[in-house]
mmCIF file of the N, C-alpha and C atoms, coordinates in Angstrom:
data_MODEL
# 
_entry.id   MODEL 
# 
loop_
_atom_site.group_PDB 
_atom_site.id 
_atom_site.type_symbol 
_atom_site.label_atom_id 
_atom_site.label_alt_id 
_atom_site.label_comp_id 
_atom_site.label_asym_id 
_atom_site.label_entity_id 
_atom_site.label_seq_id 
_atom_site.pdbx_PDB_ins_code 
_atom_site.Cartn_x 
_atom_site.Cartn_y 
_atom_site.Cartn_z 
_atom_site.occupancy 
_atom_site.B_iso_or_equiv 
_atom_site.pdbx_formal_charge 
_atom_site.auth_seq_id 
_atom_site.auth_comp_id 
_atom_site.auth_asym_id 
_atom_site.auth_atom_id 
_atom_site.pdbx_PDB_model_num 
ATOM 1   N N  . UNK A 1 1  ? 1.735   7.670  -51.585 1.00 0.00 ? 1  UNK A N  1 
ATOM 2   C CA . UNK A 1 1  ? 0.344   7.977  -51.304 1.00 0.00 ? 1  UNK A CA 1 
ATOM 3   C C  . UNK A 1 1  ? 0.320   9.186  -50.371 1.00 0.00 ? 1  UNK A C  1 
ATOM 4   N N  . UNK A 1 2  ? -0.657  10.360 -50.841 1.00 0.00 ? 2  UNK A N  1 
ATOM 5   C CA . UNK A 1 2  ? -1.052  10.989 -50.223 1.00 0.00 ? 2  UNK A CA 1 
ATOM 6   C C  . UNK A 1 2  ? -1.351  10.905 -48.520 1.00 0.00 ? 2  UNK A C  1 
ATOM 7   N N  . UNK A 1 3  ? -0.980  11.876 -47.608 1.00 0.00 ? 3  UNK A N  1 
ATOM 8   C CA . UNK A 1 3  ? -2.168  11.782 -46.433 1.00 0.00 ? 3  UNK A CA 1 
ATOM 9   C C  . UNK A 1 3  ? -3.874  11.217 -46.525 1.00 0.00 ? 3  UNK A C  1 
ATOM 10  N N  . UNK A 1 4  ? -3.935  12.733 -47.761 1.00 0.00 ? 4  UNK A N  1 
ATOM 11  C CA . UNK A 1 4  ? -5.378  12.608 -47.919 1.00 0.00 ? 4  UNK A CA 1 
ATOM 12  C C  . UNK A 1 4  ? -6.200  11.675 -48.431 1.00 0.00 ? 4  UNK A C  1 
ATOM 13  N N  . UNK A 1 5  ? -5.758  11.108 -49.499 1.00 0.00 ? 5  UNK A N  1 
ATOM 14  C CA . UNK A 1 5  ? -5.800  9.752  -50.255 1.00 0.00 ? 5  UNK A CA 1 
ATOM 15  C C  . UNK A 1 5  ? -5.776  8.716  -49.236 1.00 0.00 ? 5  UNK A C  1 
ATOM 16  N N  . UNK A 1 6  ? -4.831  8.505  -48.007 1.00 0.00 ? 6  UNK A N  1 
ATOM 17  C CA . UNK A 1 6  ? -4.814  7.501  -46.882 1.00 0.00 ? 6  UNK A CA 1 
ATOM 18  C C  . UNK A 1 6  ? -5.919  7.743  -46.184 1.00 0.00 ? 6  UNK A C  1 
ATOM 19  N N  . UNK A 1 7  ? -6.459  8.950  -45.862 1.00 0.00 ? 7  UNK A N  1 
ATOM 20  C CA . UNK A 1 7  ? -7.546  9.118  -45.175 1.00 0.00 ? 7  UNK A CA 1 
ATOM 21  C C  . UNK A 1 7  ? -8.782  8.435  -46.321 1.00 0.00 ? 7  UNK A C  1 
ATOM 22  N N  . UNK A 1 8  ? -8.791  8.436  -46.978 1.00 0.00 ? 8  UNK A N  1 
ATOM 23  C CA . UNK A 1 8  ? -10.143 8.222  -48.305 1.00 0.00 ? 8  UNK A CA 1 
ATOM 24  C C  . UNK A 1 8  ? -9.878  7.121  -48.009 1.00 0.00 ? 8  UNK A C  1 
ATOM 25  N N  . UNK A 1 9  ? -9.280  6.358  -48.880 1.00 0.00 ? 9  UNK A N  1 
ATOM 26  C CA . UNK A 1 9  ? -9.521  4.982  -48.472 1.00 0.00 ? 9  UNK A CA 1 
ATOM 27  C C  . UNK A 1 9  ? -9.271  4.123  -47.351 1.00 0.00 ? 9  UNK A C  1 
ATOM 28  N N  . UNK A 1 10 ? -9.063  4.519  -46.387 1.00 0.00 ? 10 UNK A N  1 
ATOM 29  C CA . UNK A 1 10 ? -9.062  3.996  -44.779 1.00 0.00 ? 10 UNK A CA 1 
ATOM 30  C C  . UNK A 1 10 ? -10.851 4.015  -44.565 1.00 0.00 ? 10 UNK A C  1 
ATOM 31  N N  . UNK A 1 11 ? -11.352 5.489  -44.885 1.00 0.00 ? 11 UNK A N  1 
ATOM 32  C CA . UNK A 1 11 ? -12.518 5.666  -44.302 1.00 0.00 ? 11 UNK A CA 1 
ATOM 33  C C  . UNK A 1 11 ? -13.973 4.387  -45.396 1.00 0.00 ? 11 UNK A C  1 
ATOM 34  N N  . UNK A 1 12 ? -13.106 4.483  -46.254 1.00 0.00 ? 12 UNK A N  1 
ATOM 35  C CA . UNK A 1 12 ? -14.244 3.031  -47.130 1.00 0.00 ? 12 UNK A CA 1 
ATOM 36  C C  . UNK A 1 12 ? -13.771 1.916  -46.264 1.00 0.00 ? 12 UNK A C  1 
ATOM 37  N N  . UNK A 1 13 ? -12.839 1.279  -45.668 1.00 0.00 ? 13 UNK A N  1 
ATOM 38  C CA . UNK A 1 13 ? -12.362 -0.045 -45.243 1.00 0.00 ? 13 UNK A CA 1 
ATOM 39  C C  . UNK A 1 13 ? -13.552 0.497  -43.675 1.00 0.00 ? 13 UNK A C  1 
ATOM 40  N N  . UNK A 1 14 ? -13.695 1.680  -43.023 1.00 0.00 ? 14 UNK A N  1 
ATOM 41  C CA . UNK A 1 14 ? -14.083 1.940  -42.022 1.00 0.00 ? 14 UNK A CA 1 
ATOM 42  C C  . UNK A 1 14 ? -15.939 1.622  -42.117 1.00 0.00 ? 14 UNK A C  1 
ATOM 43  N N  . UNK A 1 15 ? -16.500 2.071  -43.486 1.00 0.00 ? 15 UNK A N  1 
ATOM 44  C CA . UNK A 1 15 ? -17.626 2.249  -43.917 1.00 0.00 ? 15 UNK A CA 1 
ATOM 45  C C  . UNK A 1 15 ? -18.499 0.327  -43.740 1.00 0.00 ? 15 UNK A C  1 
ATOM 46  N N  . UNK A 1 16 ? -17.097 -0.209 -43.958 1.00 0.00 ? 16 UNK A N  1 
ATOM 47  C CA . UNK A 1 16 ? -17.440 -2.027 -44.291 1.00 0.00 ? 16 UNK A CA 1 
ATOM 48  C C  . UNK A 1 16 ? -17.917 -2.775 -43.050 1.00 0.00 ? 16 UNK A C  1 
ATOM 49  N N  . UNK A 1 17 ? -17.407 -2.025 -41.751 1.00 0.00 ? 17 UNK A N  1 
ATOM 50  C CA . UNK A 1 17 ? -17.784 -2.670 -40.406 1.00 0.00 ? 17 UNK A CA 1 
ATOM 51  C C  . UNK A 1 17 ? -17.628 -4.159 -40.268 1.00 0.00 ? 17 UNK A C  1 
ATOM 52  N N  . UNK A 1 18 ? -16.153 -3.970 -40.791 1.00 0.00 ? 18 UNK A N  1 
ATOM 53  C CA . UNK A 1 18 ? -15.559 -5.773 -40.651 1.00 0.00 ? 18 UNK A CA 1 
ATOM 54  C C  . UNK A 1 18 ? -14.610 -5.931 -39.996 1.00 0.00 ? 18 UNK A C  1 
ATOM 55  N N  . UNK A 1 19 ? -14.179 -6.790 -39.090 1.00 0.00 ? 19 UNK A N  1 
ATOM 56  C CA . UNK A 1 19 ? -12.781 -6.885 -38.724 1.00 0.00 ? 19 UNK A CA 1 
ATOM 57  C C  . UNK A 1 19 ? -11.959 -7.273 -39.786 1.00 0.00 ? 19 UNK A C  1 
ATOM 58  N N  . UNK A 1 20 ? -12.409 -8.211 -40.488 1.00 0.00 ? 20 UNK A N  1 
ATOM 59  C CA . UNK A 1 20 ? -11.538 -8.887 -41.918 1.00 0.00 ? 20 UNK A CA 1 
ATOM 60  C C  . UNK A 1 20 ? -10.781 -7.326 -42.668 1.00 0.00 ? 20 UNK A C  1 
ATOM 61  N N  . UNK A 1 21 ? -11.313 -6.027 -42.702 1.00 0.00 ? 21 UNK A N  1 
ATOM 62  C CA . UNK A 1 21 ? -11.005 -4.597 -43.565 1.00 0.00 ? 21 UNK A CA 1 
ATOM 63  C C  . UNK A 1 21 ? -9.670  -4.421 -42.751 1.00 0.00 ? 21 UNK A C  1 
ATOM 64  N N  . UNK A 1 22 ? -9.504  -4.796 -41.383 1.00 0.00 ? 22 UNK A N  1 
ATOM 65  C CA . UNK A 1 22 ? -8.244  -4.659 -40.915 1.00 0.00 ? 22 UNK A CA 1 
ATOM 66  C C  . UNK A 1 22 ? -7.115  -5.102 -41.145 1.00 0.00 ? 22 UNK A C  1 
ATOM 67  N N  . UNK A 1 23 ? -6.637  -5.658 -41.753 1.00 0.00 ? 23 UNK A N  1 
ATOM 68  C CA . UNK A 1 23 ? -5.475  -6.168 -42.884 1.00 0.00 ? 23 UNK A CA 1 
ATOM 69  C C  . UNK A 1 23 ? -5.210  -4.862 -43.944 1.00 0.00 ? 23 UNK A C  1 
ATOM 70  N N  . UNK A 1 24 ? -6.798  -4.792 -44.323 1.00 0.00 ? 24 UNK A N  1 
ATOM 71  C CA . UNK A 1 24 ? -6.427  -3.745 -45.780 1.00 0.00 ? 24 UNK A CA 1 
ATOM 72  C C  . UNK A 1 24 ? -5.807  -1.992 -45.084 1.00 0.00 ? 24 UNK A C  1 
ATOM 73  N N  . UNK A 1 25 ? -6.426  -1.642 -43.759 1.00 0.00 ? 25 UNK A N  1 
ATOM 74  C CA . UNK A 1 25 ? -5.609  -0.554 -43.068 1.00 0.00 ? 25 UNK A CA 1 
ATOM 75  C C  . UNK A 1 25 ? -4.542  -0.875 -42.882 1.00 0.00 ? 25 UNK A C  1 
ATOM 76  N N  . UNK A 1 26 ? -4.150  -2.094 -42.663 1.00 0.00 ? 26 UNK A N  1 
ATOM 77  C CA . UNK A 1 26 ? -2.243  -1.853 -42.039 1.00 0.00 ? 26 UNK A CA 1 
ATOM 78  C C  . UNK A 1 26 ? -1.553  -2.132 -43.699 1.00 0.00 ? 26 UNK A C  1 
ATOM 79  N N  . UNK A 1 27 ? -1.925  -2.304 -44.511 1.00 0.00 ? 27 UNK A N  1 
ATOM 80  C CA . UNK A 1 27 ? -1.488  -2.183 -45.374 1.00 0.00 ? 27 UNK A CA 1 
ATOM 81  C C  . UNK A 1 27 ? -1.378  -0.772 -46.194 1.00 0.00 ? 27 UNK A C  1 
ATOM 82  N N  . UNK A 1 28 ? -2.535  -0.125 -45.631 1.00 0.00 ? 28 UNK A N  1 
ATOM 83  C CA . UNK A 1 28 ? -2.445  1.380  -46.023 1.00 0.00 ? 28 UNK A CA 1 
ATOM 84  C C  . UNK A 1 28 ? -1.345  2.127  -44.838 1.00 0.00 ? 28 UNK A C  1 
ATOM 85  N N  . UNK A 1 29 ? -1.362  1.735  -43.862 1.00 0.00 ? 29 UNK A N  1 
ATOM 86  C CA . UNK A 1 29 ? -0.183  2.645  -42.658 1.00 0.00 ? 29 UNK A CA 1 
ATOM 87  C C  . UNK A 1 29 ? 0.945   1.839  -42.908 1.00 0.00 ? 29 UNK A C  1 
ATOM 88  N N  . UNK A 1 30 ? 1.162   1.004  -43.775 1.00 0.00 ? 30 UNK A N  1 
ATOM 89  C CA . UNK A 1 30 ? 2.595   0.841  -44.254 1.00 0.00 ? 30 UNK A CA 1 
ATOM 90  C C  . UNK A 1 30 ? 3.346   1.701  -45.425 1.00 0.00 ? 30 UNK A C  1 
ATOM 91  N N  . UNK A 1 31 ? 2.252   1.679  -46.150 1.00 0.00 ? 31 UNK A N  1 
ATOM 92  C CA . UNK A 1 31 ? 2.409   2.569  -47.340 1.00 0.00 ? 31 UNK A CA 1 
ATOM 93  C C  . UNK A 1 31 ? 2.606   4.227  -46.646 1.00 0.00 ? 31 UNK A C  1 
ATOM 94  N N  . UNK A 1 32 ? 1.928   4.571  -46.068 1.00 0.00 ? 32 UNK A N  1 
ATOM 95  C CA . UNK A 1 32 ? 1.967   5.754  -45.134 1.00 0.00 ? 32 UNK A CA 1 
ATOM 96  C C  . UNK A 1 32 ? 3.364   6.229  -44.340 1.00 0.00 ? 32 UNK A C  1 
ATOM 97  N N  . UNK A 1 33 ? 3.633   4.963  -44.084 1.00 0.00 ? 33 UNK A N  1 
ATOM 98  C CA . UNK A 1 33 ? 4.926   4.535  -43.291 1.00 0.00 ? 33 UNK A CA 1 
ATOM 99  C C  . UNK A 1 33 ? 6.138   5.104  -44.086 1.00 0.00 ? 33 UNK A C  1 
ATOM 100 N N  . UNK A 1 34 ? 6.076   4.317  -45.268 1.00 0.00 ? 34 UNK A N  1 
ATOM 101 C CA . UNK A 1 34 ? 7.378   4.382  -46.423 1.00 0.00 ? 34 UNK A CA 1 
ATOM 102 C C  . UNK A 1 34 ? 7.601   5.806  -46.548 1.00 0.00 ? 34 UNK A C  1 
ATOM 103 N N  . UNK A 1 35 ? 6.327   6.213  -47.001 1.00 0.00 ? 35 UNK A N  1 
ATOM 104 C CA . UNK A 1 35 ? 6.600   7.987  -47.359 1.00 0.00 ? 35 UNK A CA 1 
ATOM 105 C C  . UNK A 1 35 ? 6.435   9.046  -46.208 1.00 0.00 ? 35 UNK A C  1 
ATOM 106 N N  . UNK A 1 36 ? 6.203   8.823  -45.356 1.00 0.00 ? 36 UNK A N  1 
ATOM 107 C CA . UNK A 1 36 ? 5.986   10.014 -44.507 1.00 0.00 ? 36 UNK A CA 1 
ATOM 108 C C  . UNK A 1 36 ? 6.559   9.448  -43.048 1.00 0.00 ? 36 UNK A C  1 
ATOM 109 N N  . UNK A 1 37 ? 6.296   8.744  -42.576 1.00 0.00 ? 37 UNK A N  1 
ATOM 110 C CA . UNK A 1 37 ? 7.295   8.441  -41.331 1.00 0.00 ? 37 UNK A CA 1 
ATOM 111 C C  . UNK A 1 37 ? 6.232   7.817  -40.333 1.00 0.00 ? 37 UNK A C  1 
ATOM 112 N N  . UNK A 1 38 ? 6.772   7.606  -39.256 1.00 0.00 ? 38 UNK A N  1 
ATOM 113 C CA . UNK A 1 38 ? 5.883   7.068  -38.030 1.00 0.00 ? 38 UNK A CA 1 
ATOM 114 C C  . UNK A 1 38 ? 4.783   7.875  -37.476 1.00 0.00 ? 38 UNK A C  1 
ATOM 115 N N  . UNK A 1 39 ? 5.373   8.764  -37.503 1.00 0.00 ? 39 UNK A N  1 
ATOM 116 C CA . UNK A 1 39 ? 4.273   10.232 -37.313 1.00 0.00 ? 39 UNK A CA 1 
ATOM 117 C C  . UNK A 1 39 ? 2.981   10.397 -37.676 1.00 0.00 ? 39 UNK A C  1 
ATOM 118 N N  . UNK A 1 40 ? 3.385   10.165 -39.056 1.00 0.00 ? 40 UNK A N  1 
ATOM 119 C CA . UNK A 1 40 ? 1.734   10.239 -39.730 1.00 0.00 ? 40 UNK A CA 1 
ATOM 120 C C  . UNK A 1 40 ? 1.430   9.201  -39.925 1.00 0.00 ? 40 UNK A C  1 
ATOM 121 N N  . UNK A 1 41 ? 1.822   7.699  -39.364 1.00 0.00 ? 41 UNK A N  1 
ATOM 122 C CA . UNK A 1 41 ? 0.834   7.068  -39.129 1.00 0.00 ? 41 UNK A CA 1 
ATOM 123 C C  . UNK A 1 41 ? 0.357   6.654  -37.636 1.00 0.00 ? 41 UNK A C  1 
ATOM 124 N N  . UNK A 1 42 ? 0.704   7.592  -36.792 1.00 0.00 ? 42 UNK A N  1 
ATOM 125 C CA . UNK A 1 42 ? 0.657   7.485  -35.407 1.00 0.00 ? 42 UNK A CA 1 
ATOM 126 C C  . UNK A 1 42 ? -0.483  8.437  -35.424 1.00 0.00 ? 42 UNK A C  1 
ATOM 127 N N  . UNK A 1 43 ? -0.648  9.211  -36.774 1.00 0.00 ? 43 UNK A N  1 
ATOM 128 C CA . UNK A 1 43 ? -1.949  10.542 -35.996 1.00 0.00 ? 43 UNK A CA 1 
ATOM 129 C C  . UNK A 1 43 ? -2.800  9.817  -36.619 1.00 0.00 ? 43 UNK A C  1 
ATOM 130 N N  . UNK A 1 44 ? -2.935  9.171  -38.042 1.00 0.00 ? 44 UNK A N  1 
ATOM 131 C CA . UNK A 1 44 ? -3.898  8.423  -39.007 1.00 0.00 ? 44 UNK A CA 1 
ATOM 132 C C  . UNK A 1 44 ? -4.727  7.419  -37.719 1.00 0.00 ? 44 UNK A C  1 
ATOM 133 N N  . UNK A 1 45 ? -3.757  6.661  -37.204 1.00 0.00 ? 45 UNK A N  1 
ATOM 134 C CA . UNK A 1 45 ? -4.241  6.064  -35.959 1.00 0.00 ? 45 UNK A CA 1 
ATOM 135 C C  . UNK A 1 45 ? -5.368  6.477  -34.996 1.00 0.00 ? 45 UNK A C  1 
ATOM 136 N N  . UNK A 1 46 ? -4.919  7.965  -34.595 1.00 0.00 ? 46 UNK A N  1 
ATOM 137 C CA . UNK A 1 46 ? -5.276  8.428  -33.675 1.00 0.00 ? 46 UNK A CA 1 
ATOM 138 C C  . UNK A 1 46 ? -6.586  9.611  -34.046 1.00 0.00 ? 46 UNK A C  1 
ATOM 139 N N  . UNK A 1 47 ? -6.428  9.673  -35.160 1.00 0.00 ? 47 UNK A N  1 
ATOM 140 C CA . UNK A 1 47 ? -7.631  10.776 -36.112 1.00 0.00 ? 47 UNK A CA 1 
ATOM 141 C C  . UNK A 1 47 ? -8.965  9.732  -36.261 1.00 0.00 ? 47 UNK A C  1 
ATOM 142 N N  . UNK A 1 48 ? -8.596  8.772  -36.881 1.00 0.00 ? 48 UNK A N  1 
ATOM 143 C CA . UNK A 1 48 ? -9.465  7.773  -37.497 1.00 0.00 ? 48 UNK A CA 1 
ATOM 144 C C  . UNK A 1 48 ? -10.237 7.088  -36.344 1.00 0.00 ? 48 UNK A C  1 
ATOM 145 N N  . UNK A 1 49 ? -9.863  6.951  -35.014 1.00 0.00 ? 49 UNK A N  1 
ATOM 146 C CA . UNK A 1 49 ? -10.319 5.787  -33.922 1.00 0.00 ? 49 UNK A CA 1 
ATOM 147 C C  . UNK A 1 49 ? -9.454  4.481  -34.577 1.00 0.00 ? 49 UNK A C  1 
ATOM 148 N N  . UNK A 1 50 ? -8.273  4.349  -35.109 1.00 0.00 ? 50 UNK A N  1 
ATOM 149 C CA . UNK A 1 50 ? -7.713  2.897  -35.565 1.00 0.00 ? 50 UNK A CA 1 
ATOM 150 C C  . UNK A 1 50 ? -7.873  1.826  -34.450 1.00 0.00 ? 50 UNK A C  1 
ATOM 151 N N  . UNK A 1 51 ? -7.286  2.210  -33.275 1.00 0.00 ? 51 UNK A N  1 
ATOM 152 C CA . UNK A 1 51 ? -6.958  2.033  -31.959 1.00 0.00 ? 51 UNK A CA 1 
ATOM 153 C C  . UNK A 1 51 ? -8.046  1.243  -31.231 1.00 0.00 ? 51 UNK A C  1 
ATOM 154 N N  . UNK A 1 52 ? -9.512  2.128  -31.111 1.00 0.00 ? 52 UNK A N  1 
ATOM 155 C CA . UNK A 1 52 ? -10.962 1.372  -30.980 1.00 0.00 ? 52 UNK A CA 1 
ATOM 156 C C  . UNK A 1 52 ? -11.678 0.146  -31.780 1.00 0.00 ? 52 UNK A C  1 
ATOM 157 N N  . UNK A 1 53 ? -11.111 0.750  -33.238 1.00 0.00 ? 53 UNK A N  1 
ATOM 158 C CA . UNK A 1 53 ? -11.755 -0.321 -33.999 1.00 0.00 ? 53 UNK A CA 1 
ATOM 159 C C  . UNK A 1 53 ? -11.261 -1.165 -34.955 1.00 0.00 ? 53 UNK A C  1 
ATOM 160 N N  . UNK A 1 54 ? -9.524  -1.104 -34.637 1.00 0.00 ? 54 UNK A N  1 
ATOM 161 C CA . UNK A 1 54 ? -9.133  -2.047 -34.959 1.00 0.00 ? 54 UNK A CA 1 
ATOM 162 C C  . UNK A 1 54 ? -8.385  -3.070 -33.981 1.00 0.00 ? 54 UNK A C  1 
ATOM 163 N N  . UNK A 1 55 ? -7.811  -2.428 -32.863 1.00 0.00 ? 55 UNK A N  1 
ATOM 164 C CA . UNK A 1 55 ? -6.724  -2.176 -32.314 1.00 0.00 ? 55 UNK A CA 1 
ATOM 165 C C  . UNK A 1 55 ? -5.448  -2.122 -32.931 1.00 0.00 ? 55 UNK A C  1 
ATOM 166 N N  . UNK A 1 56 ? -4.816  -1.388 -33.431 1.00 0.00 ? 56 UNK A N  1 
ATOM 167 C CA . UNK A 1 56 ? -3.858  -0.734 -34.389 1.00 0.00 ? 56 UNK A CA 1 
ATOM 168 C C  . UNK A 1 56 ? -3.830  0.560  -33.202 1.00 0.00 ? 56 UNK A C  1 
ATOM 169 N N  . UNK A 1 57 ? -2.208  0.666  -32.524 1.00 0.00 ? 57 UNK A N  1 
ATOM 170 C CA . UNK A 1 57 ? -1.614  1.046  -31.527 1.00 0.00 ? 57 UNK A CA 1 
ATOM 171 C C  . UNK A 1 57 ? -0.847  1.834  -31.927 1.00 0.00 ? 57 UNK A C  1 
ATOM 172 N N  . UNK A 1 58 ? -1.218  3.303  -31.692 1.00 0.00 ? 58 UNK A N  1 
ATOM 173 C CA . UNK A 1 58 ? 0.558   4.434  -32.115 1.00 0.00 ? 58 UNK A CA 1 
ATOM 174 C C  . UNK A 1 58 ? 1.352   4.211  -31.789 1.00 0.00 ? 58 UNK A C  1 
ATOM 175 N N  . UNK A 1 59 ? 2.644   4.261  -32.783 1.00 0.00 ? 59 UNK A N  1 
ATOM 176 C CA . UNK A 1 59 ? 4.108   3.593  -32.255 1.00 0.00 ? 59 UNK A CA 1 
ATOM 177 C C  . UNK A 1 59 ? 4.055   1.790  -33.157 1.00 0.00 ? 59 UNK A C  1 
ATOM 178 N N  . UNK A 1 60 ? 3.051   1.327  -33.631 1.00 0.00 ? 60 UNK A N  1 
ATOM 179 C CA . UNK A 1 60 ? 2.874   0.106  -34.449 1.00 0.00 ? 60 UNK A CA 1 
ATOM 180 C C  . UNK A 1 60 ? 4.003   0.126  -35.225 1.00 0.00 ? 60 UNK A C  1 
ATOM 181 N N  . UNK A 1 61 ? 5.061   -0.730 -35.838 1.00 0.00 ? 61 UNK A N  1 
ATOM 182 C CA . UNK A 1 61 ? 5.986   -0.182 -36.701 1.00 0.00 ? 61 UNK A CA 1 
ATOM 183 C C  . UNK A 1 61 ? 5.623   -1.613 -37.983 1.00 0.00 ? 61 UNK A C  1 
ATOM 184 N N  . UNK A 1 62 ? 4.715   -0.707 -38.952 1.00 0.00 ? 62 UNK A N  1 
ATOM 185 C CA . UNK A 1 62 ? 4.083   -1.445 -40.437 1.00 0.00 ? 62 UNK A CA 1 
ATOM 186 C C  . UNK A 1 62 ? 5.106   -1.802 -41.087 1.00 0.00 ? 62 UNK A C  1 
ATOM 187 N N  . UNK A 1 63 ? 6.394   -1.556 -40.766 1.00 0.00 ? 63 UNK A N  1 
ATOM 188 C CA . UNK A 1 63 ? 7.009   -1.413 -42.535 1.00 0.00 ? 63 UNK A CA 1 
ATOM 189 C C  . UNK A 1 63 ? 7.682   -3.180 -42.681 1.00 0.00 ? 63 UNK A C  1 
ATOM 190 N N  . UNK A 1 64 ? 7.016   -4.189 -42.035 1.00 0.00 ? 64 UNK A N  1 
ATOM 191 C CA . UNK A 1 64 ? 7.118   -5.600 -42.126 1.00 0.00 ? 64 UNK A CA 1 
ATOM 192 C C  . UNK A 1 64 ? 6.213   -5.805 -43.370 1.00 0.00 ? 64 UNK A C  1 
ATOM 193 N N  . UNK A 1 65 ? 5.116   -5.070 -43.815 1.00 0.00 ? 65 UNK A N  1 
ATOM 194 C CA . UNK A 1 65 ? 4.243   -5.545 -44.443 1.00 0.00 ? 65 UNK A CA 1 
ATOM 195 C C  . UNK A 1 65 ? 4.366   -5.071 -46.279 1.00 0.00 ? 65 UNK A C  1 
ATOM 196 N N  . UNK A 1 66 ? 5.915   -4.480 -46.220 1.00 0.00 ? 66 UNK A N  1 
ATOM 197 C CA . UNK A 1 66 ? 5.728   -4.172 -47.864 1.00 0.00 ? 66 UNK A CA 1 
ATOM 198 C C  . UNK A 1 66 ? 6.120   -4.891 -48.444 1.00 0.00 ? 66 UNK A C  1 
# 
């Protein structure tokens, strides 16, 4: 998966104003994880507000969830 594609559908799970959508993000920063590294999901984190509105913490290490 794309960055950009991670950003798209993060921002629909964001649009839902649920805590329950927070499962479906760490499942997207795992996928994020696999292909691109900690990095980009430490900025996805930090671009998005993950941190505020999910609490999803840079440095989180997803890759338990594939």
């Amino acid at each position: 998966m794309n960055l950009n594609r991670a950003r798209e559908l993060i921002g629909v799970q964001l649009q839902f104003r649920s805590g329950y959508n927070r499962n479906s993000v760490r499942m997207i920063l795992a996928e994020v994880q696999k292909m691109h590294g900690q990095g980009a999901v430490d900025q996805l984190i930090r671009e998005l507000g993950l941190e505020n509105r999910f609490d999803l913490k840079p440095g989180t290490d997803f890759s338990s969830l594939r």
